[in-house]
C-alpha positions in Angstrom: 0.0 0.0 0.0 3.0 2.5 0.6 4.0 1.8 -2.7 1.5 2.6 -4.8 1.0 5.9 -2.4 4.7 6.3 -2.7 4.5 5.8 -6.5 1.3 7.8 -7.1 3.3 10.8 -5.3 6.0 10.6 -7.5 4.5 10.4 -10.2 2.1 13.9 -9.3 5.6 15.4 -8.7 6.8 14.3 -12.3 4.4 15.5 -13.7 3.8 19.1 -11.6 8.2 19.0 -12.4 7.1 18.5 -16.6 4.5 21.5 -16.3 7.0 23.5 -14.5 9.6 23.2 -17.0 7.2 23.5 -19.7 6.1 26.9 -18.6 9.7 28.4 -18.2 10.2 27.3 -21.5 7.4 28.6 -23.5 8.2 31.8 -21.7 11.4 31.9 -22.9 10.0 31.4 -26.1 7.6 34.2 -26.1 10.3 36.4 -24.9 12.5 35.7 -27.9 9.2 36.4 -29.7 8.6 40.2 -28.4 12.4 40.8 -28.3 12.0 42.2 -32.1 8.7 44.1 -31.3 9.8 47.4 -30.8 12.1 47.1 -34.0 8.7 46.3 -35.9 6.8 49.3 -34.2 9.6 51.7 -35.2 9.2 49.9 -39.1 5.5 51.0 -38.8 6.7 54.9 -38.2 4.4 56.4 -41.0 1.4 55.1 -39.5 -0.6 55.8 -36.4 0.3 54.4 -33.2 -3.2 53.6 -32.3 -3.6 52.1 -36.0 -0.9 50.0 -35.7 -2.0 48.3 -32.5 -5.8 47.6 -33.9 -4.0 46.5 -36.7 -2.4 44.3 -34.6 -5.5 43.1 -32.9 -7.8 42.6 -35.6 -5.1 40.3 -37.7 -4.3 38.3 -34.6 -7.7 37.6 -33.4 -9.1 36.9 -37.2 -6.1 34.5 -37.4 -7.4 32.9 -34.0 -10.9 32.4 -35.5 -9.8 31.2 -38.1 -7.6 28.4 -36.4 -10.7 27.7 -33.8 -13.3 27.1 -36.6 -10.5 24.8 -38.6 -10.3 22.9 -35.1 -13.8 23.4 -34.5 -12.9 24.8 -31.3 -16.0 27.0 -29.4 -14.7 30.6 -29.0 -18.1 32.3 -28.6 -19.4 33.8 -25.3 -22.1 31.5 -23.9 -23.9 34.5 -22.0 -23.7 38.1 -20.7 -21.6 37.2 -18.0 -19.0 35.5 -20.2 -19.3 38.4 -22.9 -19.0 40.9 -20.0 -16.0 39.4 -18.7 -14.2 38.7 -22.1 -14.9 42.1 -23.3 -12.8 43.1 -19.8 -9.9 41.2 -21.2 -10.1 43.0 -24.3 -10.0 46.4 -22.6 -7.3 45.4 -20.4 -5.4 44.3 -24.0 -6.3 47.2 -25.7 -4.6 49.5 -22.9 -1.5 47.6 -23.1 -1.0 47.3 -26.2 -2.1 51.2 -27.1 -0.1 52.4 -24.7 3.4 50.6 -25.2 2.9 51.5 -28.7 1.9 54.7 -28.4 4.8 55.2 -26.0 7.3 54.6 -28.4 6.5 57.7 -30.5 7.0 59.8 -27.6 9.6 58.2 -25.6 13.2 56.5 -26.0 13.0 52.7 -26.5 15.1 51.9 -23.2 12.8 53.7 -21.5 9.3 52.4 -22.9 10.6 49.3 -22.6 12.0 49.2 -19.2 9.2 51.6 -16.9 6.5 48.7 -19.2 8.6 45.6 -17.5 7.5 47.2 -14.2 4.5 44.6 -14.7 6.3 41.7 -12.3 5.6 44.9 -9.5 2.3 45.0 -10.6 1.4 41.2 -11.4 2.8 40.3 -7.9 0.4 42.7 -6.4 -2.9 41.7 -8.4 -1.7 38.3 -7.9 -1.8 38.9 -3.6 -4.9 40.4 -4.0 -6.5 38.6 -6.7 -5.4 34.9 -6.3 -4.0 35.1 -3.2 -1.0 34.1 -4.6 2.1 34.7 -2.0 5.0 37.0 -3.0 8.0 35.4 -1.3 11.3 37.0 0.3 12.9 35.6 -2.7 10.6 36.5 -4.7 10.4 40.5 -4.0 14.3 39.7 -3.7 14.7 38.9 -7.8 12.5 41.4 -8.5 14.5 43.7 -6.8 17.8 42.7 -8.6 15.9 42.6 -12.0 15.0 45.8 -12.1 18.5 46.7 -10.9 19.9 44.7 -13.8 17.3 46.9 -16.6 18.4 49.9 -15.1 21.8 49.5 -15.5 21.0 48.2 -18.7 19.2 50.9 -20.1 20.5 53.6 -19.0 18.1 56.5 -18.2 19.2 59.6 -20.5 19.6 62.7 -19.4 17.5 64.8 -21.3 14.1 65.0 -20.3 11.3 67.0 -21.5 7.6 67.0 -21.6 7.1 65.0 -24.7 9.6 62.3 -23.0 7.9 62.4 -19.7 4.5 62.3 -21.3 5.9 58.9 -23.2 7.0 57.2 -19.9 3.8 57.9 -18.5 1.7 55.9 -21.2 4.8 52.8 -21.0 3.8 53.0 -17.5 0.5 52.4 -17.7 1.5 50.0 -20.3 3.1 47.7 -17.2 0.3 48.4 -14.9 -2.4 47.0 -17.9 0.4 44.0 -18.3 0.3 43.1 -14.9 -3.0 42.8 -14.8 -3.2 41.0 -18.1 -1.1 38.5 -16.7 -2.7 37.9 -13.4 -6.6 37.5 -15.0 -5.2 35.2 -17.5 -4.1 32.9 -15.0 -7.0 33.8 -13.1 -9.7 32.3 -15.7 -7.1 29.6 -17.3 -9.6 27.1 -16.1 -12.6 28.3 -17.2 -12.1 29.5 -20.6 -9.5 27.8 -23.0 -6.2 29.9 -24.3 -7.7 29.9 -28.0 -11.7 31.2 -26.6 -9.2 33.7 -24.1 -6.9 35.5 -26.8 -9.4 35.7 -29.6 -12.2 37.4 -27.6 -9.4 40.0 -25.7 -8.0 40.7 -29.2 -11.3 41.0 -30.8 -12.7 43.3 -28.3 -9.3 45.1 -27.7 -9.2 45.5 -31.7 -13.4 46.8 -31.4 -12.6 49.5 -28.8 -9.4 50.9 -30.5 -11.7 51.6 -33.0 -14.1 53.5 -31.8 -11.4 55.5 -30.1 -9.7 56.1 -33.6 -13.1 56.8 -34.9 -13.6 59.7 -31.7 -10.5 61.3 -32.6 -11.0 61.1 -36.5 -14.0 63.4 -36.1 -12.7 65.4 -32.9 -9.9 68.4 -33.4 -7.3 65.6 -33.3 -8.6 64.4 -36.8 -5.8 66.3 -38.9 -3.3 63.3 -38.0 -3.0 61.0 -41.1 -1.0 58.3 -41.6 1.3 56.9 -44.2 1.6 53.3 -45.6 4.3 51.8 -47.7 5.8 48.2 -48.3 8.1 48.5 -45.2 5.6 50.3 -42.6 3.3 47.2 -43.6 5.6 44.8 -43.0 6.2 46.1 -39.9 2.6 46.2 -39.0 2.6 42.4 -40.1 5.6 40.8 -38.4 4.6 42.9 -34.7 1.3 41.0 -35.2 2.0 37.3 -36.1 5.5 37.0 -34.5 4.4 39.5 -31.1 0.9 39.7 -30.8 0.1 36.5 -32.1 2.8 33.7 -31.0 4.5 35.6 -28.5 1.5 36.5 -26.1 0.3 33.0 -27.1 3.1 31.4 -25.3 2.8 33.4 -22.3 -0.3 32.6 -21.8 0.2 28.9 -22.2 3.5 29.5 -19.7 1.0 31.6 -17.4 -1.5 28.3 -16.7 1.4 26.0 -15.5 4.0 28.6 -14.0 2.9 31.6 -11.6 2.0 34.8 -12.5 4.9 36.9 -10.8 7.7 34.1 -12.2 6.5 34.6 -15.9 6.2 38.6 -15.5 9.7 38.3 -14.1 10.8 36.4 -17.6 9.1 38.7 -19.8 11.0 41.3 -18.6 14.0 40.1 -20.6 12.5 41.8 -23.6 14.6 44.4 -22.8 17.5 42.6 -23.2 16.4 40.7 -26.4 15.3 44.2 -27.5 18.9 45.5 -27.5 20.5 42.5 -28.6 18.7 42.5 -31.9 19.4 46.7 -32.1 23.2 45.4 -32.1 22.5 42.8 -34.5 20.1 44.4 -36.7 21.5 47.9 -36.2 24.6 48.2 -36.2 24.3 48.9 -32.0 27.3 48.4 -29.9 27.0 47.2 -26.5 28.2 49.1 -23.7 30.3 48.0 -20.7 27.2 48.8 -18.8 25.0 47.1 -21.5 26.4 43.6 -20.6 26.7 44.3 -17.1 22.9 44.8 -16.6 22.0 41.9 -18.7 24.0 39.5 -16.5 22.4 41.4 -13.3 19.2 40.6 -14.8 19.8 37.4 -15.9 20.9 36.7 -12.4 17.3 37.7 -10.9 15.6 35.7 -13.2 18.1 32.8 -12.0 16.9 33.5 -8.4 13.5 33.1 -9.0 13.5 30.4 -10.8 15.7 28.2 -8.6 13.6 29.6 -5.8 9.9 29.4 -7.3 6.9 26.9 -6.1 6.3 24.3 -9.1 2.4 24.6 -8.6 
């Protein structure tokens, strides 16, 4: 009899061990898949920020449809309550993605990047108050060195005005929306399925970006135009299947097998990837500093890792 229970336990903690792994890995994965993003946005210049990210939304939930109706897979909401709630994941998306975007036409990419990856602050603290998920010592420890690591990293410059500060603000909010986005996803991974939960928050993000482009197309902001060519398209393209489409779809298969502050904590290496495919793609050097903040990063993500509840 203390065998089989013996066995049976084991087996549980092979299999929580497999999930575990899984989850850090498809993290990973989705990090290598934003790292690229902001090099796509910057393609997309000529046209509207808030263009580009319905854009984004509208090809990455049609391409979700698509998929679920190939696979026969339900992705429709069942009642209010469901279309009430899905259409809350799709605001939440929208303000993410709008923001970060918008951001970068304001702001330097260091810093949109970095003050956005102050979602593992945010995720930890919807994840107390939400899930009741704990935030250990280690925890707020590797968060601590993390954001010590992207500082140094990044490098704040020096010259601020109120166009820069007005960027930061919207990256920001950017990292508050991504914390959150995070912590509901892993909130309602057992109710709805990761196809029914992306393609309603991208539909709905995609429906409300659009009514606020419509606003501001008939409001005194409505002079704004925007320019598409060949290259701006492709960006518009590549930030929605690579980013949008596979990248948050990897996080959010890591965020229903790994916790919500240890995958915030991963995604936070976009930073890094960011400025390693600058130097690559570029033509950017890296600085002394440069490779000292990735391996302080690198280092927190280490720590909570080693340190993290495989649950």
């Amino acid at each position: 009899m203390s065998n089989s229970v013996e066995r049976a336990s084991a087996e549980k903690e092979s299999r929580e061990s497999g999930q575990f792994l899984t989850g850090i890995l498809c993290a990973v994965a989705g990090v290598l898949c934003f790292a690229p993003g902001a090099l796509f946005i910057r393609m997309a210049g000529g046209i509207d920020p808030l263009e580009i990210t319905l854009h984004r939304m509208a090809i990455a939930s049609i391409a979700i449809f698509v998929f679920s109706l190939f696979y026969k897979s339900d992705t429709g909401a069942k009642n209010l309550k469901e279309c009430l709630e899905l259409g809350s994941f799709g605001m939440i998306a929208a303000v993410h993605f709008g923001c970060f975007v918008a951001s970068l036409s304001f702001t330097f990419v260091s810093h949109s990047l970095a003050l956005c990856y102050t979602a593992p602050i945010f995720a930890a603290l919807f994840s107390r108050v939400i899930l009741s998920e704990r935030c250990t010592v280690k925890q707020m420890w590797a968060i601590a060195v993390t954001f010590g690591g992207i500082f140094i990293l990044v490098g704040f410059e020096p010259l601020i005005s109120p166009k820069v500060l007005f960027g930061d603000f919207l990256a920001l909010i950017s990292g508050v929306a991504l914390g959150l986005y995070h912590t509901v996803s892993r909130m309602y991974r057992d109710k709805y399925t990761l196809l029914k939960y992306k393609a309603n928050a991208y539909f709905f993000a995609a429906v409300y970006l659009f009514i606020v482009l419509m606003v501001l197309r008939f409001s005194f902001y409505g002079g704004f135009g925007s320019v598409y060519s060949a290259y701006s398209v492709a960006g518009v393209a590549a930030s929605a299947i690579l980013c949008t489409l596979a990248g948050h779809a990897l996080i959010n298969f890591a965020l229903r097998r790994v916790s919500t502050v240890l995958v915030s904590l991963i995604t936070t290496q976009e930073v890094t990837g960011g400025i390693i495919f600058a130097m690559i793609f570029l033509n950017e050097t890296l600085s002394a500093a440069s490779f000292a903040g990735i391996a302080v990063s690198l280092a927190g993500i280490t720590l909570v890792i080693l340190g993290a509840e495989k649950k």
